[in-house]
N, C-alpha and C positions, 0 to 999 in steps of 0.2 A: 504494500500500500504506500503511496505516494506523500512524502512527510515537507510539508513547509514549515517555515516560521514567519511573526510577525513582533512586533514591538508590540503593538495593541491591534486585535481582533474588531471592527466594526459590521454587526450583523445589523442590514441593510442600508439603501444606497439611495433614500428619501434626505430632505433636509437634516436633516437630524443628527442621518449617519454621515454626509457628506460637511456638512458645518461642523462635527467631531474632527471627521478625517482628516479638515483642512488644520486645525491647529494644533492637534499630533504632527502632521508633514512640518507646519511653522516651526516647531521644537526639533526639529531634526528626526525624528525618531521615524518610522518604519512601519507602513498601514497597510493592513488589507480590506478593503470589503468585500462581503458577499451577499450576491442580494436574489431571492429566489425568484424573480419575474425577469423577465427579460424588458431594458428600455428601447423605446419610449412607452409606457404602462397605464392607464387610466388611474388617478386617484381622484379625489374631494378631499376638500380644503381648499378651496381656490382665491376667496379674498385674504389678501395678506393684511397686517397691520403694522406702523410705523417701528416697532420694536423691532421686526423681523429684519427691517431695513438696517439696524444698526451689527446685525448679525452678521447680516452676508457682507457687508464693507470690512467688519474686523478678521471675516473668514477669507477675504481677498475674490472675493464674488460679481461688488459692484458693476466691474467693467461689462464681463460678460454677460450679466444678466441686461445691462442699459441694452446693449445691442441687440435683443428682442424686440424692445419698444413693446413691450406689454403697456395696457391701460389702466392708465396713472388714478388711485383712488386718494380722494381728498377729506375723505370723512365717514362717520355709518347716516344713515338716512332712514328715519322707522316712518310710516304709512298705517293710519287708521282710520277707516273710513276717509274722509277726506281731510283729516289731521295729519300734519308734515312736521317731523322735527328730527332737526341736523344736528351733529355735533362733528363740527369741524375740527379737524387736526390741525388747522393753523391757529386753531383757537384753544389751546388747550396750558392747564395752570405747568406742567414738569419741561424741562428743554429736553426735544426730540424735535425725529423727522416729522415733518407736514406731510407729509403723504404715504402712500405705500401701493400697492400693484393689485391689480385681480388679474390671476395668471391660468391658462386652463395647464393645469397637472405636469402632463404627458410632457410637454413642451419643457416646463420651466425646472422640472427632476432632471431630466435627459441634458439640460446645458448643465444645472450644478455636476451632476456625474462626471461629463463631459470635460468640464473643467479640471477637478479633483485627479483626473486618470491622465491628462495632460502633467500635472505636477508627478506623476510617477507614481503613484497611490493606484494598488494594484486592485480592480474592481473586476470579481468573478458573477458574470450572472446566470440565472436558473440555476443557483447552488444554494441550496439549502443547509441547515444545522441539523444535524438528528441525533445528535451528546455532544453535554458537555461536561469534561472533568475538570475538577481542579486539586491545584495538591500547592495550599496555599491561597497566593495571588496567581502562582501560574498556573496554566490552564493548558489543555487539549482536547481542543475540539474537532468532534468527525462531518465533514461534508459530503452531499450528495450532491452531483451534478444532473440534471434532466435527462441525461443519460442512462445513469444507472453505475458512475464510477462515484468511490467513494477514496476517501484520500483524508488526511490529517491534518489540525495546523496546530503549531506549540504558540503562545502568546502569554505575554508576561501582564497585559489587562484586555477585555472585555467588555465593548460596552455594546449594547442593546438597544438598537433603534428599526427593531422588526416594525413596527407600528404593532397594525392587530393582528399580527402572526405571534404577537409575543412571544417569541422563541425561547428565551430563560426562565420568563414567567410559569409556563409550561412545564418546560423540563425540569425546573428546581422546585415547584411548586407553591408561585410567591401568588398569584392570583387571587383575588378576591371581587366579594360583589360589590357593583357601587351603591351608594345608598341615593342616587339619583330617581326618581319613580321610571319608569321603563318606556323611553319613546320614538318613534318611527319616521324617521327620514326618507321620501320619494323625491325622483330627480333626476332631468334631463340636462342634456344639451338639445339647444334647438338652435335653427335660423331665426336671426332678428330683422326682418325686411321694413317692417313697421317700426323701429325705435327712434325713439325723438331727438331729434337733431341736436345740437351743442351737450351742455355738459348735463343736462339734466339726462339723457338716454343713454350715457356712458358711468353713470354711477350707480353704486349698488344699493338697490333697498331692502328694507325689510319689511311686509306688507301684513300688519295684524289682524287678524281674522279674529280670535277671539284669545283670551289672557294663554290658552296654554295651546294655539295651536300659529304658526306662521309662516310666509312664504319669501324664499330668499329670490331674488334678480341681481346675477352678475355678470355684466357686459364684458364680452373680451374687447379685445382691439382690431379680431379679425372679423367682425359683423356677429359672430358667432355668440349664444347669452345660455348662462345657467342656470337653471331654473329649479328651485324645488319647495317642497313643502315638510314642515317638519310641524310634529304635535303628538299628542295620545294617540295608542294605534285605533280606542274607539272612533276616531273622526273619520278616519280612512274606510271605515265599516260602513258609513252612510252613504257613499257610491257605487254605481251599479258597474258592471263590466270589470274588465281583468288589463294590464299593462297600457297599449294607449289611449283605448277607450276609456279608464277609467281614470286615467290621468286629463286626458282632454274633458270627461267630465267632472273637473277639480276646478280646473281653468274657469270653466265655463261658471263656477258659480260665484267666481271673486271680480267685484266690478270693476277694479279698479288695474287687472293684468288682462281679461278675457279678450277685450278690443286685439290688445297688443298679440295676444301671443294663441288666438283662438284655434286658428288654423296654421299656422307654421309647421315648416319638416322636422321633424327630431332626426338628430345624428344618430342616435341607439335607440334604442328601447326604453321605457323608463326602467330605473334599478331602485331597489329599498334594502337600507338597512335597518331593524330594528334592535331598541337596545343595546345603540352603541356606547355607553357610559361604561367607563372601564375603573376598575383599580386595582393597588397591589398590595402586599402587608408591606413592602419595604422596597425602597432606592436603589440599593445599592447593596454591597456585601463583598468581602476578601476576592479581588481579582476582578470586579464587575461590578456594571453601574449601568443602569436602564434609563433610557431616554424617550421622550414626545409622548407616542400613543401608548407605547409599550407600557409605560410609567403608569398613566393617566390620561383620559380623554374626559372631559367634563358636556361640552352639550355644541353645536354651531352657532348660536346666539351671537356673538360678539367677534366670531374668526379667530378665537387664542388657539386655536389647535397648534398650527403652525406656529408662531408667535412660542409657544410652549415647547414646542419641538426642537427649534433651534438654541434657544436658550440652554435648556439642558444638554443640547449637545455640544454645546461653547462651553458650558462650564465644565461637564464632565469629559469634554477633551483636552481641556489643559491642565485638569487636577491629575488625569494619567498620567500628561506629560509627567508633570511635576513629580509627578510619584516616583516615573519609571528614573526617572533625573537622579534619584536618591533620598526628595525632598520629603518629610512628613507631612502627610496628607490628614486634616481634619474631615472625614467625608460626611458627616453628620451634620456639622454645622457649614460648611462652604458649602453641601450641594442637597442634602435631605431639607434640610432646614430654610436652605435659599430657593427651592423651588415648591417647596409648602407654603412656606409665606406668600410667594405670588399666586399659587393655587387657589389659597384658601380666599385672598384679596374676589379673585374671578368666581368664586365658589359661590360667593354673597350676593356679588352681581346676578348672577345666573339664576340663584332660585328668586332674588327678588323682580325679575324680569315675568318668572311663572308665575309667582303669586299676586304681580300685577304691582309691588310697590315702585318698581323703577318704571313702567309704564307710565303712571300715574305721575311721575314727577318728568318724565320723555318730554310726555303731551298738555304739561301746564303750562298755562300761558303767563305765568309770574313766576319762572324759574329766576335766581337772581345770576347774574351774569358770572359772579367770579365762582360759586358752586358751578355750573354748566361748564365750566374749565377745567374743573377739577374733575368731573366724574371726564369730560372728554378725554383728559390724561389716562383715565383708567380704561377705558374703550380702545385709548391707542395704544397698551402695555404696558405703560408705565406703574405697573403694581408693585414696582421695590421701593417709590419714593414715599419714603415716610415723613417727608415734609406735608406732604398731601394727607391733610384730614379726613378724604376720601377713600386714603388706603390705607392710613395708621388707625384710622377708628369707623371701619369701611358699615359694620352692620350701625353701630350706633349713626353713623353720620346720614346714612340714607333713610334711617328710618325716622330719628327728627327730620329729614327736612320733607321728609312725606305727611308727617302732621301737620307743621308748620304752615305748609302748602294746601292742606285739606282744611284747617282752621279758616286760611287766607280766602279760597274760595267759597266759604258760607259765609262770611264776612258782608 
């Protein structure tokens, strides 16, 4: 059987693992990925947020990614009934990027990979993980190629950026349920032949249907728009028909997308995923450290998947570096602890979006200016500034100002 080696092991070749890879190769040290799909590969997650921005500049990404010219996003936009309310990225209380990209998948993984494997970062694809040992920090793990050959690699760390293949979650048995309530995602890609000229038909909304059920629109730049709906899987049970029929009869009952998008081609078939809320008992552990989905997936509400993904795989690529360097690695508090704290920050956001309290303060029309700054900070990623009210005292702060606001308006 055929035996490699690597400095650090990176299992898959999404942002994650390639924003990992790229600051392992930074530190001199010695990367493999392997990634069990072959690119360029369908994923979701397609609007990015301004934090991710600062990801791929420190991962040496910018350039090539600008050369896409993916469509530049300026903000989130939520839609209720005929209630519009924006929360602009150049309008926000922490200093960050003003913008960030809706990118479709396939495209925008395949130039990061692309990239990554130019710098000498050796990326194996249709290879799977099927064990892993460790004896220590080091490790060996066995691969399968879609072939049917199987081969070894020895690495001195491990990190884990399968998304939902969670490959160590798995194998070691770190999986757990989330305490999310259980919800159902539908979603295409279609032609946009009807979208509205200037910048209003190039941004993404989020169109409210009622407190736990909503529909995302994300315009690419090549005409092309993504479309889905997400809520309880009961809501999806009150239309008739099965894949397009049942999706074009989704369309058909929301007034405010139907015009647009009634009759258009879909690129595929519609896809659903249910009950994608993931979690784990633990981060990390002797030899490896789990990144993005693998980690944790919380809901598509607000686009932190990504935003999530890369982060931890920035952080838990330089703390290997560092490790493998000689240096002592605190992995509790540098990387458990720094990516629960942003967690928990979006955590608050996300169920008070279901329970309708940050709706309620979205679509007031006396939000006060420098609050609507603050939570846009937290919309663009900015969940580690604790100078922000809105992140250091995230439940308390939202839920006074949803009284305050509910007072305001009986007034």
């Amino acid at each position: 059987m055929t035996r490699e080696s690597a400095d650090v092991l990176v299992i898959g070749a999404g942002p994650s693992g390639t924003v990992a890879a790229s600051m392992i190769e930074q530190a001199g040290l010695n990367c493999m990925i392997v990634e069990n799909q072959h690119f360029p590969r369908f994923m979701i997650g397609e609007s990015l947020i301004p934090r991710c921005m600062e990801h791929f500049q420190e991962a040496g990404f910018m350039e090539a990614l600008q050369d896409a010219n993916f469509q530049v996003k300026y903000g989130a936009n939520f839609l209720r009934g005929r209630e519009l309310s924006t929360f602009n990225f150049d309008e926000q209380y922490s200093s960050s990027w003003t913008w960030a990209w809706q990118v479709p998948r396939a495209e925008f993984d395949n130039i990061l990979a692309n990239e990554i494997q130019q710098r000498g970062v050796r990326v194996r694809y249709g290879t799977g993980v099927t064990d892993v040992q460790f004896d220590g920090s080091l490790s060996t793990s066995t691969l399968r190629d879609d072939e049917g050959n199987d081969y070894k690699v020895n690495a001195s760390f491990v990190i884990d950026a399968s998304g939902n293949g969670r490959v160590l979650p798995r194998l070691l048995g770190l999986d757990q349920p989330s305490d999310f309530p259980p919800r159902k995602a539908s979603f295409v890609h279609v032609e946009d032949p009807y979208r509205p000229e200037g910048l209003e038909g190039n941004q993404n909304f989020f169109v409210v249907l009622q407190r736990d059920v909503w529909v995302w629109i994300i315009p690419f730049a090549d005409g092309t728009t993504s479309l889905g709906f997400v809520g309880n899987p009961e809501f999806f049970d009150r239309y008739e028909g099965e894949g397009e029929e049942k999706f074009r009869n989704m369309i058909d009952s929301v007034s405010q997308i139907k015009n647009r998008f009634r009759n258009v081609p879909y690129l595929f078939p519609p896809k659903e995923i249910t009950g994608y809320s993931s979690s784990v008992t633990r981060l990390y552990g002797e030899g490896f450290a789990l990144t993005g989905n693998t980690a944790e997936f919380l809901d598509p509400i607000f686009s932190s998947g990504v935003a999530f993904a890369t982060e931890s795989g920035l952080v838990a690529g330089k703390l290997a570096a560092r490790q493998i360097n000689g240096e002592q690695v605190d992995w509790e508090k540098e990387f458990a602890s720094h990516i629960r704290e942003g967690v928990d920050v979006f955590r608050t956001y996300v169920q008070a979006w279901y329970d309708g309290t940050l709706q309620d303060i979205a679509f007031s029309n006396n939000i006060n200016p420098t609050f609507k700054q603050q939570i846009s900070s937290v919309l663009a990623g900015q969940v580690w500034d604790r100078s922000n009210p809105f992140v250091r005292r995230h439940k308390r702060a939202l839920s006074a100002l949803n009284k305050v606001q509910t007072i305001e308006a009986r007034q």
